[in-house]
C-alpha positions in Angstrom: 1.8 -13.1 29.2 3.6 -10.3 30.7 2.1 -6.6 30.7 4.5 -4.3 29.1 2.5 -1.2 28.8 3.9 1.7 30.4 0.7 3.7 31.0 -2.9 1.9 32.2 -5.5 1.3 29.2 -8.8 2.5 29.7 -11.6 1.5 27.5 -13.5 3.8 25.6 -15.1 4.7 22.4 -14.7 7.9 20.6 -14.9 8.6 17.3 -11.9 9.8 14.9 -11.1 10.2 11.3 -7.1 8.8 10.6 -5.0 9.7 6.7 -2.7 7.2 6.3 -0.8 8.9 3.3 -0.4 12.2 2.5 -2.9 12.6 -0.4 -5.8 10.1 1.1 -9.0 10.6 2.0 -9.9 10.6 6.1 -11.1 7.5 7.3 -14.0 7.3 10.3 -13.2 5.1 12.9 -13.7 4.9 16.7 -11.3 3.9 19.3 -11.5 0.7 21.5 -9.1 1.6 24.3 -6.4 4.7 25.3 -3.8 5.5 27.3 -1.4 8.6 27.9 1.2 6.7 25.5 -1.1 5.3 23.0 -4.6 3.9 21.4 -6.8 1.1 20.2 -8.7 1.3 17.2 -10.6 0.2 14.3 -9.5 0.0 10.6 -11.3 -1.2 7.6 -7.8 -1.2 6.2 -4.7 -3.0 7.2 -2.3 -0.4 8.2 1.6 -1.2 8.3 3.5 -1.7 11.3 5.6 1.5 11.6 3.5 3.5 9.5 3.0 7.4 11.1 -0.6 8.6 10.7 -2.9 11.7 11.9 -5.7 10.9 14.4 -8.0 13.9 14.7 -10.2 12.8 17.8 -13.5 14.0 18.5 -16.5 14.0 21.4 -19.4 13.3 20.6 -21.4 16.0 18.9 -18.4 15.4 16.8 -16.1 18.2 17.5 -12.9 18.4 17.2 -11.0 17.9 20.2 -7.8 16.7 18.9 -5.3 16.2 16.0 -2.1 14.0 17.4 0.7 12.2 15.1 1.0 8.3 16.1 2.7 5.5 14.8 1.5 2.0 14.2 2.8 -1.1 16.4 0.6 -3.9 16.1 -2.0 -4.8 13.9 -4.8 -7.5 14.3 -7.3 -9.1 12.5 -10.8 -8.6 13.3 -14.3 -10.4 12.6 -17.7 -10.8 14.1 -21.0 -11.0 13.1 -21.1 -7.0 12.2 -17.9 -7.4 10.2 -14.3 -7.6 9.3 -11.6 -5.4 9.7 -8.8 -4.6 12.0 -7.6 -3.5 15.5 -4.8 -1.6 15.3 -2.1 -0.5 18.2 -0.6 3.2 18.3 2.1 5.1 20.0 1.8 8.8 20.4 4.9 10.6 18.8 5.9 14.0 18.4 
């Protein structure tokens, strides 16, 4: 399959809270990979393709490094011994 990433993944895992909609509650999560252009990570929920959520990233004594708008572009099904859930693939906008 052909690579059509503009920007090099790198993989690491960082913790970050996501609101899908404007009323929800945050949801903890943790990334699988980045880029400049975009992220990997981990849902409990299925998110929509399309969909534009808040990321609020953090290091590890969990503060705040980051809040950044992306927008959902792939979504995968996920499931190991620890549990279910799902990957999902984000563009950085705005």
């Amino acid at each position: 399959m052909e690579e059509r990433r503009l920007c090099k993944r790198e993989k690491l895992n960082i913790p970050l809270q996501f609101k899908d909609k404007y009323l929800s509650a945050k949801r903890d999560s943790f990334s699988k990979d980045f880029s400049l252009t975009g992220i990997c990570f981990f849902s409990e929920k299925k998110l929509k393709s399309g969909k534009i959520i808040r990321l609020n990233l953090y290091n590890e004594p969990r503060i705040q490094l980051k809040t950044v708008k992306a927008q959902i572009i792939w979504v995968q099904e996920f499931q190991d011994n620890l549990g279910k859930g799902f990957f999902c693939g984000a563009k950085f906008v705005g």
